[in-house]
DRENVO-134175 format. One record per atom (N, C-alpha, C, O, CB): residue in three letters; x, y, z. Coordinates in steps of 0.05 Angstrom, whole numbers, plus 5000, padded with zeros to 4 digits. Glycine has a CB too. Example, Ala and Ser with C-alpha at 12.3 -4.5 7.8 and 13.67 -1.06 7.14 Angstrom:
# DRENVO-134175
ala526448865156;ala524649105156;ala526449345156;ala528549345169;ala522649115181;ser525749555142;ser527349795143;ser525850015157;ser526850235161;ser528249885114;
This chain:
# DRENVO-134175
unk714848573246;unk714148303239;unk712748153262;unk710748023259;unk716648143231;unk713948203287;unk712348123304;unk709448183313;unk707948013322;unk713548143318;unk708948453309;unk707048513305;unk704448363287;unk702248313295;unk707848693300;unk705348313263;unk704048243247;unk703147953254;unk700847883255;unk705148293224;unk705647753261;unk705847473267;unk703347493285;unk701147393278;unk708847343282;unk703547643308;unk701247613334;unk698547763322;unk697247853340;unk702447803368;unk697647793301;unk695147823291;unk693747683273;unk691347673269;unk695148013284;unk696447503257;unk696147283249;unk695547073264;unk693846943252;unk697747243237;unk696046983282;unk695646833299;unk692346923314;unk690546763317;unk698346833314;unk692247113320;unk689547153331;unk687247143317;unk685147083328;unk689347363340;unk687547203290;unk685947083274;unk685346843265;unk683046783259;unk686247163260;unk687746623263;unk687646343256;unk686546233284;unk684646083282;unk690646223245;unk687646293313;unk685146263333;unk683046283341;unk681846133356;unk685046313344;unk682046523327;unk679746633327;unk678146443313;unk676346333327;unk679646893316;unk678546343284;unk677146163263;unk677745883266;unk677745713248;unk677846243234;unk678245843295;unk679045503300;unk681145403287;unk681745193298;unk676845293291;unk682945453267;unk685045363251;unk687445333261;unk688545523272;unk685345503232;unk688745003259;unk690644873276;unk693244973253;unk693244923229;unk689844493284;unk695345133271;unk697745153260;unk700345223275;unk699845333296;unk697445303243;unk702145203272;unk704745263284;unk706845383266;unk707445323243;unk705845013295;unk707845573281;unk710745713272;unk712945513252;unk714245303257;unk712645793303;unk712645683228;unk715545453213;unk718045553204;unk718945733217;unk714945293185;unk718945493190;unk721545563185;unk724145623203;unk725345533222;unk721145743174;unk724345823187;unk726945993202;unk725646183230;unk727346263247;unk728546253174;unk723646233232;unk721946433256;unk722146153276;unk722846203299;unk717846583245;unk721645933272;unk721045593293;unk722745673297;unk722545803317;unk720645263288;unk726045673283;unk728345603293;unk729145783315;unk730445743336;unk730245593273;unk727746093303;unk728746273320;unk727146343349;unk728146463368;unk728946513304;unk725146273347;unk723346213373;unk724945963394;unk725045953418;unk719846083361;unk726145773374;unk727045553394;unk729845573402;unk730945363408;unk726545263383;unk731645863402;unk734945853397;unk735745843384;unk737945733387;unk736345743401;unk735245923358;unk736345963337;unk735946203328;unk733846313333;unk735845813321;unk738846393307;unk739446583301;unk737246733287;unk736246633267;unk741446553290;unk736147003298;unk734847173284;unk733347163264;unk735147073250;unk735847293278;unk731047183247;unk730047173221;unk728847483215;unk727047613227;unk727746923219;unk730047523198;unk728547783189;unk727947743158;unk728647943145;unk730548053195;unk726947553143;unk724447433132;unk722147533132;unk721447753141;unk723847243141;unk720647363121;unk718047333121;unk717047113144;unk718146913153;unk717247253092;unk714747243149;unk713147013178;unk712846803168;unk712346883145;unk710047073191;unk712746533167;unk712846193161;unk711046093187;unk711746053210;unk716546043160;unk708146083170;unk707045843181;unk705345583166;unk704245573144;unk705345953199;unk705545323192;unk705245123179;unk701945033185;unk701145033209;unk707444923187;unk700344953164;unk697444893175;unk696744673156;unk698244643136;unk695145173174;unk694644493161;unk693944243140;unk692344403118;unk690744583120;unk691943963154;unk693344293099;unk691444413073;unk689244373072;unk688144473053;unk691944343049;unk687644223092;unk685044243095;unk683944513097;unk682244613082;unk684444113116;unk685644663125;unk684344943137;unk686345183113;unk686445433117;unk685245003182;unk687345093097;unk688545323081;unk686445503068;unk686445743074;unk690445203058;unk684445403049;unk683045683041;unk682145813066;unk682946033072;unk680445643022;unk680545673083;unk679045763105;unk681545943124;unk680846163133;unk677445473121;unk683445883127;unk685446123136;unk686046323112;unk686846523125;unk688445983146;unk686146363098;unk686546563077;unk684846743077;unk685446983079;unk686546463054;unk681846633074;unk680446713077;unk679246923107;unk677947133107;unk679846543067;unk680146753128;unk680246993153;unk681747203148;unk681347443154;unk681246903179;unk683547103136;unk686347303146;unk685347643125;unk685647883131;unk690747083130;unk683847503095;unk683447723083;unk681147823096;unk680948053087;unk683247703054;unk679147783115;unk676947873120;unk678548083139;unk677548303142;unk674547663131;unk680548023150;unk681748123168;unk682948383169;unk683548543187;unk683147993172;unk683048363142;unk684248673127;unk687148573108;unk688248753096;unk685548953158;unk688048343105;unk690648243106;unk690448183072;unk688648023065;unk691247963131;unk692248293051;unk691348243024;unk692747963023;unk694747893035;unk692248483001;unk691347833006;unk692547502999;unk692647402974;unk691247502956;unk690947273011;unk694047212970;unk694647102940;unk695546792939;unk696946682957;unk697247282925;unk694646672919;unk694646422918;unk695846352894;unk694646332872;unk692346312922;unk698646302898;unk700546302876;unk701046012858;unk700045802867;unk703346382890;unk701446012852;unk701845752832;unk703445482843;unk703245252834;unk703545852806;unk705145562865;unk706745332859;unk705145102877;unk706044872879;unk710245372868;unk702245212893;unk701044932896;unk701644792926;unk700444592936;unk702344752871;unk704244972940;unk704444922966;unk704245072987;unk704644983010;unk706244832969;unk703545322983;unk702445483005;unk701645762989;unk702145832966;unk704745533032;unk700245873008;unk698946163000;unk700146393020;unk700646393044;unk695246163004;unk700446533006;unk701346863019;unk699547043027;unk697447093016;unk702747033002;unk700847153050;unk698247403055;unk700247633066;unk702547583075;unk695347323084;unk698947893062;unk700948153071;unk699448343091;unk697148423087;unk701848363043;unk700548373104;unk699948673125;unk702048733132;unk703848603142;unk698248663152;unk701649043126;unk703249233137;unk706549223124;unk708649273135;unk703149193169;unk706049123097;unk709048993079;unk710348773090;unk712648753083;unk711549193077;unk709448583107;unk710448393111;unk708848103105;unk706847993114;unk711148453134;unk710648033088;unk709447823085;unk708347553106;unk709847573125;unk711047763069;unk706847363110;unk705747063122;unk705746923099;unk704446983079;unk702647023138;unk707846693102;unk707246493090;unk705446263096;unk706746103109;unk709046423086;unk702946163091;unk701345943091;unk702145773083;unk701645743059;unk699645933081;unk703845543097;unk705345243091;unk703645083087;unk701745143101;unk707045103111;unk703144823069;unk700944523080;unk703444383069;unk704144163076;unk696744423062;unk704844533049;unk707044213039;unk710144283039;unk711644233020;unk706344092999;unk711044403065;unk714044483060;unk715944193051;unk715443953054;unk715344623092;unk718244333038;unk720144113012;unk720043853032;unk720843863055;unk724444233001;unk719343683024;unk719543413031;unk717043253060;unk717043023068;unk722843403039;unk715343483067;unk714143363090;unk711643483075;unk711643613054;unk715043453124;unk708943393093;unk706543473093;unk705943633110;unk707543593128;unk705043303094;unk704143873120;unk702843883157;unk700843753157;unk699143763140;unk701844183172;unk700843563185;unk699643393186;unk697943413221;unk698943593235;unk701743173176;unk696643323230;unk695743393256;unk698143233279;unk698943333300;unk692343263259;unk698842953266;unk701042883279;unk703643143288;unk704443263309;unk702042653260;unk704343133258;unk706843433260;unk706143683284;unk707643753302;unk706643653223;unk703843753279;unk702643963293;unk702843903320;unk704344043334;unk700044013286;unk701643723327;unk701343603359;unk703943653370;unk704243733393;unk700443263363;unk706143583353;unk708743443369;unk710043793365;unk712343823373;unk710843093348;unk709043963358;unk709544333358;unk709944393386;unk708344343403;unk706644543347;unk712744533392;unk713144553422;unk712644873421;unk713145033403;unk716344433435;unk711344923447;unk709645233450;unk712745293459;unk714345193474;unk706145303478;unk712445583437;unk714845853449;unk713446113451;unk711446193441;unk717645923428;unk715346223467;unk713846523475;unk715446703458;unk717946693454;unk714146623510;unk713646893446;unk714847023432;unk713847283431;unk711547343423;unk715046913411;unk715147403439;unk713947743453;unk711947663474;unk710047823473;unk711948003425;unk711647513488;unk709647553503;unk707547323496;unk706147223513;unk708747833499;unk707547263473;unk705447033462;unk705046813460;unk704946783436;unk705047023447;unk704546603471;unk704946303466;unk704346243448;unk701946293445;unk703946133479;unk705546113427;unk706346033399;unk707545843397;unk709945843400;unk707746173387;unk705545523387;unk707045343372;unk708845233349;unk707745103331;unk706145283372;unk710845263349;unk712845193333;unk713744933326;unk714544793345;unk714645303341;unk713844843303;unk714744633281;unk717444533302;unk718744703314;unk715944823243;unk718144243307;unk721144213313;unk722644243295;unk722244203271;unk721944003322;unk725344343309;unk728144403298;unk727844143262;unk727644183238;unk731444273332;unk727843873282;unk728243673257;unk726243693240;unk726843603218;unk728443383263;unk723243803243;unk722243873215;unk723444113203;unk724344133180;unk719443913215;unk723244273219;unk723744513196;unk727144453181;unk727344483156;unk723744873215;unk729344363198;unk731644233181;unk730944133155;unk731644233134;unk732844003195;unk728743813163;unk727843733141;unk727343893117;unk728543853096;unk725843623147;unk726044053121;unk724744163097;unk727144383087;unk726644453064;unk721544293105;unk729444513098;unk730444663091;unk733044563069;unk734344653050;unk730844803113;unk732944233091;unk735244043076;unk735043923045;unk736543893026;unk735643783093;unk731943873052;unk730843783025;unk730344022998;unk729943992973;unk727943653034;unk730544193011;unk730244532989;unk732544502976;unk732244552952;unk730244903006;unk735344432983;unk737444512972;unk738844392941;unk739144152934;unk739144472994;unk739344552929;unk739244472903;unk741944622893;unk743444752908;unk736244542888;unk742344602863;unk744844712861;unk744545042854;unk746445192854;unk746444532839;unk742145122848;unk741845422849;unk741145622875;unk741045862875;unk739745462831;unk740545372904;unk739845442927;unk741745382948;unk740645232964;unk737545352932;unk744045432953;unk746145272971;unk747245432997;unk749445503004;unk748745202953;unk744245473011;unk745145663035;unk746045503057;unk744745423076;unk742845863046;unk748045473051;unk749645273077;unk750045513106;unk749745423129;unk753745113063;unk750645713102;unk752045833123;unk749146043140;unk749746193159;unk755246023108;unk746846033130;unk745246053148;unk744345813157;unk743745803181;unk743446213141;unk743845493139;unk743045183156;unk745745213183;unk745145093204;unk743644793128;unk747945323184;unk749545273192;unk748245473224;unk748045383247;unk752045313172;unk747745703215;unk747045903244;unk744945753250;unk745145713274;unk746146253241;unk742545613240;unk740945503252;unk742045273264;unk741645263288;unk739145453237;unk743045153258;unk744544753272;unk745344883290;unk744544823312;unk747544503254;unk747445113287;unk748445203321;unk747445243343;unk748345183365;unk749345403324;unk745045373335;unk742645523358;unk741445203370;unk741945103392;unk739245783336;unk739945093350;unk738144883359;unk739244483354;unk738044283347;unk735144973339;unk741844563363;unk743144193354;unk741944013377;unk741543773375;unk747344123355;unk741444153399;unk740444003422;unk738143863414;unk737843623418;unk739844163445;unk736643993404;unk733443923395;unk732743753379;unk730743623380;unk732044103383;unk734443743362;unk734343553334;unk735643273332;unk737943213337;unk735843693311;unk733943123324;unk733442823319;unk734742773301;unk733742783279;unk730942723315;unk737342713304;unk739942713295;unk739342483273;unk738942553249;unk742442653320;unk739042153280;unk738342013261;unk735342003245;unk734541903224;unk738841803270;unk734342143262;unk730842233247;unk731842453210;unk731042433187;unk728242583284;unk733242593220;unk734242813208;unk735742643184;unk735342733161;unk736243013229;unk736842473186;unk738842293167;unk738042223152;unk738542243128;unk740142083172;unk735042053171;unk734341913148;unk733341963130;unk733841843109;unk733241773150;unk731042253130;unk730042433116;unk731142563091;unk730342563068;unk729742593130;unk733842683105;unk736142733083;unk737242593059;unk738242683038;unk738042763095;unk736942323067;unk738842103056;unk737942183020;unk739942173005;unk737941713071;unk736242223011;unk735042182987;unk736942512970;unk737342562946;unk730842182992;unk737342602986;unk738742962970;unk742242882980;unk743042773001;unk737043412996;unk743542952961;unk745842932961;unk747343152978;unk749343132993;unk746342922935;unk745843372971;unk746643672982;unk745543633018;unk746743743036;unk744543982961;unk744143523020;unk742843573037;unk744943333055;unk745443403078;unk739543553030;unk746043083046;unk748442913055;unk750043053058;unk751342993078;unk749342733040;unk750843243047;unk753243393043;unk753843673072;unk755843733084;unk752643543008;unk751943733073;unk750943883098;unk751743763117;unk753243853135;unk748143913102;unk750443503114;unk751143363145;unk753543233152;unk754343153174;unk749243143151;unk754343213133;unk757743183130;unk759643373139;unk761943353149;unk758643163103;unk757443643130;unk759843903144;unk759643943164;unk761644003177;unk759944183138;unk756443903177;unk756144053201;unk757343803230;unk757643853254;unk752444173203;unk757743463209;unk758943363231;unk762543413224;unk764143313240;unk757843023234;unk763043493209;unk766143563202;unk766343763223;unk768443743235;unk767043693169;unk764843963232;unk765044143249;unk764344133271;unk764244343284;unk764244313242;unk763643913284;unk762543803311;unk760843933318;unk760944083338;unk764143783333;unk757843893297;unk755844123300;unk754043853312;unk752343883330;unk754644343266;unk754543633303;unk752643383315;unk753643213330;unk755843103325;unk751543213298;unk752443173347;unk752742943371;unk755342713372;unk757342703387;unk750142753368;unk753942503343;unk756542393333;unk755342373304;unk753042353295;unk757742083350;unk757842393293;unk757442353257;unk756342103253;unk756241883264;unk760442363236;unk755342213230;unk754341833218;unk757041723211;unk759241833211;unk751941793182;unk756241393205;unk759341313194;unk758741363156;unk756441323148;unk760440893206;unk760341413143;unk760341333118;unk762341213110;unk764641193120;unk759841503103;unk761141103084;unk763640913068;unk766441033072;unk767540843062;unk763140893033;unk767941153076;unk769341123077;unk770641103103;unk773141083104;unk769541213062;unk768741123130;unk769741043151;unk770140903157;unk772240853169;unk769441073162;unk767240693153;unk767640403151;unk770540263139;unk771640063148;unk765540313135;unk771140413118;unk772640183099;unk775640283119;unk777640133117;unk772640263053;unk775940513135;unk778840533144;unk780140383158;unk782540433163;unk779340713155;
């Protein structure tokens, strides 16, 4: 996978195209637990065909799937995901800028912060998607990093995604818990 990531990347350099490491690979570039996934990256949907398009000149087969928020590409059976709209955020040049460079095998590689990629993993969760106990290996690795009330506020709109942050401050995974109603009222 790594392999593949660092040819992906040399190509989206090669063709001028602004992007950074997302997901679960950000987390794991920044201290957080392992991903053995698919590669996750984030770019503005501006440069999305125009990256697709390198990547297949590249040799890399690609597909542009329906759901309208990113495109896939494969080499060597591993999948790259092409992000512009992960669950609840945009990529944006702001987002991008604020991408802290990690080394990864050897490679300098900008990565998504901890509190976006949270964002977007918090906002995914639904009642057929409830992977609490990998959000959980990630909060462990990277709690230092993350914008504890940035992260809240984001969340506030998903119930599940409240619910998370309820566990992971039940477990002194955050700084200090938020208060909720019923702290207040004790």
């Amino acid at each position: 996978m790594i392999a593949v990531l660092k040819k992906t990347v040399g190509v989206l350099r090669e063709a001028g195209i602004p992007f950074a490491l997302a997901g679960s690979w950000a987390c794991w570039a920044l201290g957080g637990p392992p991903s053995r996934h698919d590669v996750d990256l984030a770019l503005p949907h501006a440069d999305a065909e125009r990256a697709l398009e390198a990547l297949a000149a590249a040799g890399f087969s690609v597909e542009r799937p329906p759901e309208g928020w990113l495109f896939k590409a494969w080499l060597d059976d591993v999948l790259v995901d092409l992000i512009w709209a992960p669950t609840g955020l945009e990529v944006t040049e702001t987002m991008l800028r604020a991408a802290q460079p990690v080394n990864v095998d050897g490679l300098l590689v900008p990565a998504l912060t901890p509190t976006d990629v949270l964002t977007s993993k918090l906002l995914a969760l639904n009642e057929g998607h409830l992977d609490f106990e990998g959000l959980l290996a990630i909060v462990r690795g990277v709690r230092e990093q993350v914008d504890w009330p940035e992260l809240r506020r984001r969340a506030e709109p998903n119930p599940l995604a409240r619910s998370f942050l309820y566990m992971a401050d039940e477990l002194g995974l955050t700084p200090e818990p938020a208060s909720t109603p019923m702290a207040k009222g004790a």
